[in-house]
C-alpha positions in Angstrom: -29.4 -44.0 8.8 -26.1 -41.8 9.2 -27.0 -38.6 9.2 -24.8 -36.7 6.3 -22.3 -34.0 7.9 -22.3 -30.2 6.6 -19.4 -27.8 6.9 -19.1 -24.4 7.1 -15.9 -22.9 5.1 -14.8 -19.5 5.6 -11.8 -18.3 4.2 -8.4 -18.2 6.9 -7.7 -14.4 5.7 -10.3 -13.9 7.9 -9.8 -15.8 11.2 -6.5 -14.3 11.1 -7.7 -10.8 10.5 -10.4 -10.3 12.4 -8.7 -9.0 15.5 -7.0 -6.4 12.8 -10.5 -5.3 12.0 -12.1 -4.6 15.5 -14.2 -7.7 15.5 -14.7 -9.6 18.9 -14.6 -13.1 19.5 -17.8 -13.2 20.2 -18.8 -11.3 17.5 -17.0 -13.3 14.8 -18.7 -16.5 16.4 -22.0 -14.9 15.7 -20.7 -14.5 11.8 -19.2 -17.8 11.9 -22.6 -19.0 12.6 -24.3 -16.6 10.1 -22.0 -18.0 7.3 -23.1 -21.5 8.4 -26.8 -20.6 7.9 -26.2 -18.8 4.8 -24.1 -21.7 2.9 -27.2 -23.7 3.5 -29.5 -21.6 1.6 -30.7 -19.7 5.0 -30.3 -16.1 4.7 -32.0 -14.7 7.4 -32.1 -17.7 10.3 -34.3 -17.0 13.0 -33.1 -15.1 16.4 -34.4 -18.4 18.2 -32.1 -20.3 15.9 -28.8 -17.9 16.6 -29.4 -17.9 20.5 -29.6 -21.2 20.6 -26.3 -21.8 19.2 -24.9 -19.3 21.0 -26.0 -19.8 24.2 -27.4 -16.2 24.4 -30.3 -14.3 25.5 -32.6 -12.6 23.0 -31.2 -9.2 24.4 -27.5 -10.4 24.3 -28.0 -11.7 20.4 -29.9 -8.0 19.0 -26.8 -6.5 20.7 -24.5 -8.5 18.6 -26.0 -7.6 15.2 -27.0 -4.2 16.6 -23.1 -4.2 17.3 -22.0 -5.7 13.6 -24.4 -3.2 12.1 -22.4 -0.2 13.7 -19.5 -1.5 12.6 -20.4 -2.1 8.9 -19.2 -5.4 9.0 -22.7 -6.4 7.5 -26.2 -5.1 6.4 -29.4 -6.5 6.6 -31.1 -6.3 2.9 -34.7 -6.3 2.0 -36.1 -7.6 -0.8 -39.7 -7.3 -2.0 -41.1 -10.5 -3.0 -43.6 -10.7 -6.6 -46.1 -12.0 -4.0 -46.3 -8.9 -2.3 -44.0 -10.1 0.7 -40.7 -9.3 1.8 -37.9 -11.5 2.6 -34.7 -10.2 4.6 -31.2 -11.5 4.7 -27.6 -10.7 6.3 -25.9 -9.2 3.9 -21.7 -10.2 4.5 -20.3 -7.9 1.7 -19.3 -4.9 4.0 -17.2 -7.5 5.9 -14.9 -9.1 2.9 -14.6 -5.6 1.2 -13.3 -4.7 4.3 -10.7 -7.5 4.3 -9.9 -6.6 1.3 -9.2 -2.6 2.1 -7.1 -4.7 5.2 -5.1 -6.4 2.7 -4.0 -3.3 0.4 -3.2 -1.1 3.8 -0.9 -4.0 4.5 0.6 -4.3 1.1 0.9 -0.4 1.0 3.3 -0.4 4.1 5.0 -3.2 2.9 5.8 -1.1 -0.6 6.7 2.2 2.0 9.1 0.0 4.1 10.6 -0.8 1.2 10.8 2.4 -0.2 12.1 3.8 3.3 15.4 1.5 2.8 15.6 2.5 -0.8 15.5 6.0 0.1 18.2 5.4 2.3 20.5 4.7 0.1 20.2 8.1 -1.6 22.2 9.8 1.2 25.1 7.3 0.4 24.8 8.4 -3.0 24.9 12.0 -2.8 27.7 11.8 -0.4 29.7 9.7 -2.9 29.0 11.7 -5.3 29.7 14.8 -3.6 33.3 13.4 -1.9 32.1 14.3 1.5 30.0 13.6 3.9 26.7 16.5 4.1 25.9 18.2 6.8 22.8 17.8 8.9 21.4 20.6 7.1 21.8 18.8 3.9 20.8 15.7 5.6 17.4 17.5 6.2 17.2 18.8 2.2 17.4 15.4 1.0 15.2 13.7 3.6 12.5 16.7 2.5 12.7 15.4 -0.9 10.2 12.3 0.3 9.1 13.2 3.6 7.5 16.6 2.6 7.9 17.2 -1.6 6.8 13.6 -1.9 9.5 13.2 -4.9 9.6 9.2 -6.4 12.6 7.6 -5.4 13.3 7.1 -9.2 12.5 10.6 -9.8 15.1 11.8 -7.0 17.5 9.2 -8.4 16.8 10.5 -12.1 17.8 14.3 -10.8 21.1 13.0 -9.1 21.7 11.4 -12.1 21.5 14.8 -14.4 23.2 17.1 -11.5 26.1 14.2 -12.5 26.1 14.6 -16.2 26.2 18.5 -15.9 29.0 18.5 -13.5 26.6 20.1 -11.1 26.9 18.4 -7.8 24.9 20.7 -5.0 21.7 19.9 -3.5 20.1 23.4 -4.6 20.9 22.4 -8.7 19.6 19.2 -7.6 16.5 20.6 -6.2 15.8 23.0 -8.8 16.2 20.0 -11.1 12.8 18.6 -9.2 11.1 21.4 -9.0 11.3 21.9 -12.7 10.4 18.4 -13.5 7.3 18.1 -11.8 6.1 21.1 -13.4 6.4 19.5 -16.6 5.1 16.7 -14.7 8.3 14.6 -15.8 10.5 12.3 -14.1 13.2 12.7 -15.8 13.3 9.3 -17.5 13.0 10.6 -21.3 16.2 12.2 -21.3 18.9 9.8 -19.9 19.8 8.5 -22.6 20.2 11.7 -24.4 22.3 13.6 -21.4 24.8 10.8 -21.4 25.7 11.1 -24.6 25.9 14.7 -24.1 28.4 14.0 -21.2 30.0 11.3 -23.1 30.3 14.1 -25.9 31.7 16.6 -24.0 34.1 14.2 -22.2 35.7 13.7 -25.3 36.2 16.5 -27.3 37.4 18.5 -23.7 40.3 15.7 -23.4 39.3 15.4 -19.5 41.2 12.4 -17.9 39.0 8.9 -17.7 38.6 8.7 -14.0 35.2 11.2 -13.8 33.6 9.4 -17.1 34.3 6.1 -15.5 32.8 6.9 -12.4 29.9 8.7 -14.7 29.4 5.1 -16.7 29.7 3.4 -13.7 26.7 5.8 -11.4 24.3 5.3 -14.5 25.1 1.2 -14.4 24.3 1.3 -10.5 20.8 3.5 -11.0 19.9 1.0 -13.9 20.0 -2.1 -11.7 
């Protein structure tokens, strides 16, 4: 009689992460194994059982789990039995939740990457909006905005935007502009409608030339998209 196969199935986020997560080869052969006990109903296989596969002394296998222990990649759980008796088992929980912290740390410097180029274009902005290049003293202003006032990029966006409706364009109007906002913990958002109708108010009834309300319109289409 052909004896039926079994197969052990661990998820590939983890083969490829391990490494990531300070787990030796070794060691994630040992929970390779463990998972292969466990997905047959065997919780807590016997050391004899795990050295055997491994090929491993007695001393050389407690080291391992001693080893994944300090390294919270598992726990071993007791549970007391209605007949009076215990019954242990490795408990892989630590392990996945830690795959899963793995995964959000990666998406999380995906986002900042992301944000790093979109705050990179706000230099370009300023300086078009300005008509000159800034200064590196400037240059250090604006980079303060996210590096050490931890300002949104929408929010910073949202505060060029307003210094360009009021006709205000320095970085210190700009600033203040932030600083008041996240006092009343705003971003600025609520009132862009209402300042450009403001601006598109005052352009009218002050007979300014078209050029600065085009360039206004056409600012306020870019930050949209």
């Amino acid at each position: 009689m052909i004896k039926q196969e079994t197969y052990t199935v661990l998820t590939n986020r983890l083969l490829e992460a391990y490494h990531s997560l300070g787990i030796t080869n070794k060691e994630m052969m040992f929970l390779i194994h463990i998972l292969s006990f466990k997905q047959v109903k065997e919780d807590f296989p016997p050391i004899q059982f795990l050295q055997k596969r491994m090929g491993l002394s007695q001393e050389e296998t407690y080291n391992l789990i001693q080893s994944l222990l300090d390294k919270e990649m598992m726990t071993i759980e007791t549970e007391q039995l209605a007949s009076g008796k215990s019954s242990e088992a490795y408990n892989l929980e630590p392990l996945y939740g830690k795959l899963d912290q793995l995964d959000i740390q990666k998406e999380q410097a995906k986002k900042r990457q992301e944000d790093l180029k979109e705050e990179g274009t706000i230099f370009s902005i300023v300086e078009e909006e300005f008509g000159r290049s800034l200064s590196p003293i400037e240059y250090q202003q604006v980079a303060a905005w996210f590096s050490e006032d931890n300002y949104s990029l929408d929010m910073v966006k949202n505060a060029i935007k307003e210094a360009v409706l009021n006709g205000k364009l320095n970085l210190r109007y700009i600033d203040r502009i932030l600083i008041n906002w996240r006092k009343q913990n705003r971003s600025g958002n609520e009132r862009e409608k209402a300042n450009y109708r403001n601006a598109k108010l005052r352009q009218e009834t002050t007979n300014l030339p078209p050029v600065p309300l085009t360039k206004i319109i056409k600012r306020v289409d870019d930050f949209k998209n």
